[in-house]
C-alpha positions in Angstrom: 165.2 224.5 307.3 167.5 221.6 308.1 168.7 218.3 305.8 168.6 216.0 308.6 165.2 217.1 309.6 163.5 219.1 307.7 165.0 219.3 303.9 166.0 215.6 302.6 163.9 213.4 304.7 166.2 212.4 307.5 163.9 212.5 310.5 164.0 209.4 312.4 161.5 209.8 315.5 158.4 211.4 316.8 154.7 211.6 316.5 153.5 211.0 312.9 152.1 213.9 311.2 148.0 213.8 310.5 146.4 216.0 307.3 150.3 216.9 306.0 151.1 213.3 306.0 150.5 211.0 303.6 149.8 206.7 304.7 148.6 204.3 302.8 147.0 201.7 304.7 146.6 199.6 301.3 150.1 199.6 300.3 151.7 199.6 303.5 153.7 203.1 303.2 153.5 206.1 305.8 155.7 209.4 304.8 155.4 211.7 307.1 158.1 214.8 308.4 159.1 211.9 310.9 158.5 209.0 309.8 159.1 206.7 306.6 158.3 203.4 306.2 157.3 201.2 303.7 158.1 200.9 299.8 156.8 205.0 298.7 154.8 205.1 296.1 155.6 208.6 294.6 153.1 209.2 292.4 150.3 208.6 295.2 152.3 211.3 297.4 151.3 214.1 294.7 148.1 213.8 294.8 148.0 213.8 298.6 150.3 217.1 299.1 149.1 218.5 295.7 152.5 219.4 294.7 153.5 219.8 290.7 155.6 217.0 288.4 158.1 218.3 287.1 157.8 218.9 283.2 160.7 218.4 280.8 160.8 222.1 280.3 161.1 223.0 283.5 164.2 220.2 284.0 165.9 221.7 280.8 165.5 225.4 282.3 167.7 224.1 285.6 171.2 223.6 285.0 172.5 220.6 283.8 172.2 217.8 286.8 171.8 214.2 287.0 169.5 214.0 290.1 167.4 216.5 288.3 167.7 215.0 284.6 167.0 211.5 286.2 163.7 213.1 288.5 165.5 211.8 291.5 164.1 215.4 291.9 160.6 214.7 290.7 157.9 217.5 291.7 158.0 220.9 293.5 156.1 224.1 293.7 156.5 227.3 292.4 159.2 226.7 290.4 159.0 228.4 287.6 159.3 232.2 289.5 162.7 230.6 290.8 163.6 229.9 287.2 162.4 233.0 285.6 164.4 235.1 288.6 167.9 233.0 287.8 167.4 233.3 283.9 167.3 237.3 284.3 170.3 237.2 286.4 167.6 238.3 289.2 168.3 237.6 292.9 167.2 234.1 293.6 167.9 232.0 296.5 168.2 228.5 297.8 167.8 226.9 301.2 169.1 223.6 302.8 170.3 222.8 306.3 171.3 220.3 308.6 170.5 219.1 312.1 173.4 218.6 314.2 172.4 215.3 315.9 175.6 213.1 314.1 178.0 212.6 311.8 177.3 213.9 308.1 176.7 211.0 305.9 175.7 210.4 301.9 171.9 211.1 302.7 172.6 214.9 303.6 175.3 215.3 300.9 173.7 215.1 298.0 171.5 217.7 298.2 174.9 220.4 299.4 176.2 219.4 296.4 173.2 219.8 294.1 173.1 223.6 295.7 176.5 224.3 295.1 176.4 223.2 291.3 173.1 225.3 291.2 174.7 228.0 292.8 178.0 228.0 290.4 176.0 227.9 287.4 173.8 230.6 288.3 174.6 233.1 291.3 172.0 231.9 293.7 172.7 232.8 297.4 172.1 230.2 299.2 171.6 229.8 303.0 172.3 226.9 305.6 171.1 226.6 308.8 172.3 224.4 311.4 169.3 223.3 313.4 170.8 222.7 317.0 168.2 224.1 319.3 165.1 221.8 317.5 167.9 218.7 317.9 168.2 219.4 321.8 164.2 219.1 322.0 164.1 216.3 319.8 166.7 213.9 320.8 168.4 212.8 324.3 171.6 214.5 323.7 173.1 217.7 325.6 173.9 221.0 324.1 177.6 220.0 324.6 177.2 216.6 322.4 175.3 218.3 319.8 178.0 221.4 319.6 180.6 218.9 318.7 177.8 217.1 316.0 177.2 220.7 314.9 181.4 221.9 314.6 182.2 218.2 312.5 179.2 219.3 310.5 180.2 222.8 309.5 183.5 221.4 308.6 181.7 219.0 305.9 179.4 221.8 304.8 182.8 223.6 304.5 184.2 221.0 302.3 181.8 221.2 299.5 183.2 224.7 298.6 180.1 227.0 298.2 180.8 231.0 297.2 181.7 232.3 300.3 180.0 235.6 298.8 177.1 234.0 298.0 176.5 232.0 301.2 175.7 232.3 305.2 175.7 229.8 307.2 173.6 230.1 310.3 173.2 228.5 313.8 169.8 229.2 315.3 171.7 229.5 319.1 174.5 231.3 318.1 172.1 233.5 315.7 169.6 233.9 317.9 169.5 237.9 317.7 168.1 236.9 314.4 166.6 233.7 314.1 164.2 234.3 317.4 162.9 237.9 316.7 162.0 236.5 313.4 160.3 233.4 314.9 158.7 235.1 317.1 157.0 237.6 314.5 155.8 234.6 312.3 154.6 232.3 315.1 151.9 234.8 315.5 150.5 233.1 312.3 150.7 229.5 313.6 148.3 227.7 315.7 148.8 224.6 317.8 146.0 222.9 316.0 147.8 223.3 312.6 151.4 222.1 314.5 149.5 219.4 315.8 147.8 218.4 312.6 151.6 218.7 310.7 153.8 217.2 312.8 151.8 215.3 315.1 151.5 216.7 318.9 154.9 217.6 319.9 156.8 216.0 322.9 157.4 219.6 324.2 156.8 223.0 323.9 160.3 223.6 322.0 158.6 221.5 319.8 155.5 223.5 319.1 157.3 226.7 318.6 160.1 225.2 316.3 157.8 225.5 313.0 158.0 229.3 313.5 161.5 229.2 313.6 161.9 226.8 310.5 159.4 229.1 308.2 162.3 231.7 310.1 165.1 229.9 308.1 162.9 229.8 304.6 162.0 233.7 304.9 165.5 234.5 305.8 167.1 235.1 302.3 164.1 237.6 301.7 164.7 239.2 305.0 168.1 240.2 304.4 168.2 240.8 299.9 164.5 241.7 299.8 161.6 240.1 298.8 163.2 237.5 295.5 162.1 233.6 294.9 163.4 231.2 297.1 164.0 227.5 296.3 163.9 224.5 298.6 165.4 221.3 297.7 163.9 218.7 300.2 163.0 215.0 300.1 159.3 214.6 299.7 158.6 213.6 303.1 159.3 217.1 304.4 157.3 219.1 301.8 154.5 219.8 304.9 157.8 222.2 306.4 157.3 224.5 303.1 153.6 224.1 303.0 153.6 225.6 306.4 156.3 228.2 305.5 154.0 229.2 302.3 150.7 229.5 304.3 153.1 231.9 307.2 153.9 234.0 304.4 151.2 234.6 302.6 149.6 236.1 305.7 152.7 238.4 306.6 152.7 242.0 306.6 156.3 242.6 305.6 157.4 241.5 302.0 158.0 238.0 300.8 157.2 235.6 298.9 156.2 232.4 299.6 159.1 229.8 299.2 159.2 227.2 296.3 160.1 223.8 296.6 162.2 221.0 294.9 161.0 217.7 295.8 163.3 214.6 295.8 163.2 210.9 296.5 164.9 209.0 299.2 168.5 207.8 298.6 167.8 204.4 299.5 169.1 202.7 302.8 172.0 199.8 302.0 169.4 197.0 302.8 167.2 198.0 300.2 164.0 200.7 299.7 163.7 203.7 302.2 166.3 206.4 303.2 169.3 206.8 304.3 169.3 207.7 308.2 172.3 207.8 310.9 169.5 206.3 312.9 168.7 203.4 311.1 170.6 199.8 312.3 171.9 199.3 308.8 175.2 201.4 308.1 174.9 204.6 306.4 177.8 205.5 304.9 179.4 209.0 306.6 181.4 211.4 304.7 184.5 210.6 306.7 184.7 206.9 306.5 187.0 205.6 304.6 187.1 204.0 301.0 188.1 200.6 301.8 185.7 200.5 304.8 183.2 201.9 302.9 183.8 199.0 300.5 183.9 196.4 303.1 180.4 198.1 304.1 178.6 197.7 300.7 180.1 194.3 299.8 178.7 193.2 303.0 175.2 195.0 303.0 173.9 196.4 300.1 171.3 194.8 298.5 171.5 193.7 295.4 169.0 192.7 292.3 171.1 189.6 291.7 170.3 186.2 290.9 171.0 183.2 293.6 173.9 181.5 291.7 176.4 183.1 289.0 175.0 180.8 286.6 171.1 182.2 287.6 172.7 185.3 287.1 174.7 184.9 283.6 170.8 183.3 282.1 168.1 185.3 283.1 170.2 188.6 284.0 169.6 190.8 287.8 167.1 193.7 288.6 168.3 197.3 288.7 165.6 199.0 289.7 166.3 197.3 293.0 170.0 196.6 293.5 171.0 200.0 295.6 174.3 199.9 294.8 173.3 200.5 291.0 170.5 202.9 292.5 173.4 205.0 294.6 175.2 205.0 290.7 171.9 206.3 289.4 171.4 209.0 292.1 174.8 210.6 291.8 177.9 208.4 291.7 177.5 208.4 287.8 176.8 211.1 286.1 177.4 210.4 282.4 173.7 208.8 281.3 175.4 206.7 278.2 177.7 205.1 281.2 174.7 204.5 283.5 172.7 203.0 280.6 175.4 200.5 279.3 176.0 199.6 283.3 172.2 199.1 283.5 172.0 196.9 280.3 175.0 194.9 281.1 173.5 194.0 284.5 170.1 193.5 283.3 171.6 190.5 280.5 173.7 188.8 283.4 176.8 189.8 281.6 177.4 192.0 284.9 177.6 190.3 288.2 176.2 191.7 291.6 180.2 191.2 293.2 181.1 193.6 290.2 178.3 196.3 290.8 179.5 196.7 294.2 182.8 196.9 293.1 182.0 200.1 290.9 180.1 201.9 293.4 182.8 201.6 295.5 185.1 202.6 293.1 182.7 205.7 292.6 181.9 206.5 296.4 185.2 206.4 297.3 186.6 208.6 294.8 183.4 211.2 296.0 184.6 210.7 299.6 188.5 211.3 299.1 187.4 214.4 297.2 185.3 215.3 300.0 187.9 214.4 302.4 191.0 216.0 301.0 189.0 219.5 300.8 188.2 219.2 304.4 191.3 218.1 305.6 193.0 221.6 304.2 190.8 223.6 306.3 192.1 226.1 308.9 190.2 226.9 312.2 186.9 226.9 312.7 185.9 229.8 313.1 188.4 231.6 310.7 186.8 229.4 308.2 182.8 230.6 308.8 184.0 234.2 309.3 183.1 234.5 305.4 179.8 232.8 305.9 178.4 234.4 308.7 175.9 237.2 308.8 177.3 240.7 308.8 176.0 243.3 311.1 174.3 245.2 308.6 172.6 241.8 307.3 171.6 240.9 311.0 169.8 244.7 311.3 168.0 244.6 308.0 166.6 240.9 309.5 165.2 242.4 312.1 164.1 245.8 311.1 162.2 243.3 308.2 159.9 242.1 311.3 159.5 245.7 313.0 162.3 245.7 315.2 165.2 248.1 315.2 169.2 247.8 316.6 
């Protein structure tokens, strides 16, 4: 299950979904696996999927995060097996991916790093899959454009420095001794009507099967270590992926469990609500741009909960809750809560100024992306580099013999 498309809400075109979406003709929202428009109203999204809030015990039983602590990860499903597995020191596993169809950018980092910090603190294995096969039926781009998408974004998956013996990294074409005989053993438990009804009716018949082979990347952790809880970090928008996923495995033969699911909300776009999409005509901020042109970015487009005039500003004080570069600080970029609530206060009593807000996300973002940049930067070849990550042959066999088939 991919980032870009299927884990934090990146998907940019296609059909919209039907019963697994959720649109909202009275408050002018749609949220759907390919689609999101509108302000989101969050709370109105649980009740349509049926998904859980998060309780405060369940928050304190993760380890210590700020998108978590701050419900930028607000709901999920069956969460508490994940935590009961990682609090015994029991296999547990995490899945997030990304579609190769451009350059990495903020949107699909956060939720690496979030796995990686999850993974350090408690052992979980977690796999990525690169999704370049459903990006070839999806967009107008050739398997050559989309290999060179797919090598820049292993290098940034690279770069965030996950436990090479706690990882695998997977492409579905390069994998496909695995990933297909697995697809093809769950797609027996999909019907067109229920593809149709998720994700709207596909464009092709790549399409149609691709479902089986994301429920193929959720499963996969169970395939290979045995039947353990699974957790799914995703932006709420794709929730209908693990919904599918659960209903797949429930009817399986072979063991697993159905996967859980940690649902997030959308790092907003620089122009204000939304998400963050290398789609969208605004700028979204890629993990190799640079700091000062990431500056020049945000000082030109962000939008800010500022007054008209300074003097507006200094008397009645801006908005928060709307100025995205104090929403990007919130999200991530600042991670100590008594910081965030004395930035907060300053800018709601106009002492503050929008010009200044930008200024320290910038500051923040830019010290992220030299991080980021610097670690990638020292990396080898390729394909020296993945050798750790990939899936041994004794991994790939127990895969397959999982679904009845044998080397």
């Amino acid at each position: 299950m991919t980032t870009d498309d299927t884990t934090t809400g990146q998907h940019d075109s296609n059909t919209p979904a039907d019963d697994n979406a959720a649109s909202d003709d009275e408050d002018h929202f749609t949220v759907t696996p390919y689609d999101v428009s509108g302000t989101v109203d969050y709370d109105r999204l649980l009740e349509r999927f049926g998904a859980d809030r998060l309780t405060d015990e369940q928050v304190g039983r993760f380890p210590d995060h700020p998108m978590l602590r701050r419900r930028i990860y607000y709901a999920g499903r069956s969460v508490d097996r994940y935590l009961d597995a990682a609090e015994a020191g029991e296999t547990h596993s995490i899945v997030t991916g990304v579609g190769p169809s451009g350059p990495m950018h903020l949107g699909h980092a956060l939720v690496f790093y979030l796995a990686k910090e999850l993974q350090d603190a408690t052992g979980a294995e977690v796999l990525i899959p690169l999704s370049d096969d459903e990006k070839y039926y999806a967009k107008d781009l050739t398997y050559e454009e989309i290999s060179e998408y797919r090598d820049e974004n292993l290098r940034d998956l690279l770069a965030v420095g996950f436990d090479p013996e706690k990882t695998t990294i997977v492409v579905d074409t390069e994998d496909a001794d695995v990933m297909y005989p697995v697809a093809s053993a769950l797609a027996r438990h999909l019907t067109q009507s229920t593809v149709d009804a998720t994700y709207g009716e596909p464009d092709n018949v790549g399409l149609s099967f691709y479902p089986a082979v994301q429920a193929a990347h959720l499963l996969l952790p169970q395939l290979v270590h045995g039947e353990h809880p699974t957790l799914v970090p995703v932006a709420v928008d794709q929730d209908p992926h693990v919904r599918v996923c659960r209903d797949v495995a429930a009817k399986e033969r072979f063991p697993v469990s159905k996967p859980g699911a940690l649902l997030g909300r959308f790092l907003p776009t620089l122009d204000g609500p939304g998400k963050m999409s290398a789609s969208d005509d605004v700028p979204a901020i890629d993990l190799t741009d640079e700091p000062d042109d990431v500056r020049d970015v945000i000082r030109e487009h962000a939008f800010t909960g500022g007054r008209a005039s300074v003097a507006e500003h200094r008397e009645h004080g801006g908005d928060p809750s709307v100025d995205v570069p104090f929403q990007y600080l919130r999200f991530f970029f600042e991670r100590d809560d008594d910081e965030l609530a004395r930035i907060e206060e300053s800018y709601r009593e106009g002492e503050l100024l929008s010009g200044e807000l930008k200024e320290l996300a910038s500051d923040r973002i830019g010290e992220f992306l030299s991080a980021h940049q610097r670690r990638r930067a020292a990396l080898g070849e390729l394909d020296s580099e993945l050798d750790p990550y990939r899936l041994t042959d004794a991994e790939r066999e127990r895969a397959r013999q999982a679904v009845g088939l044998r080397g």
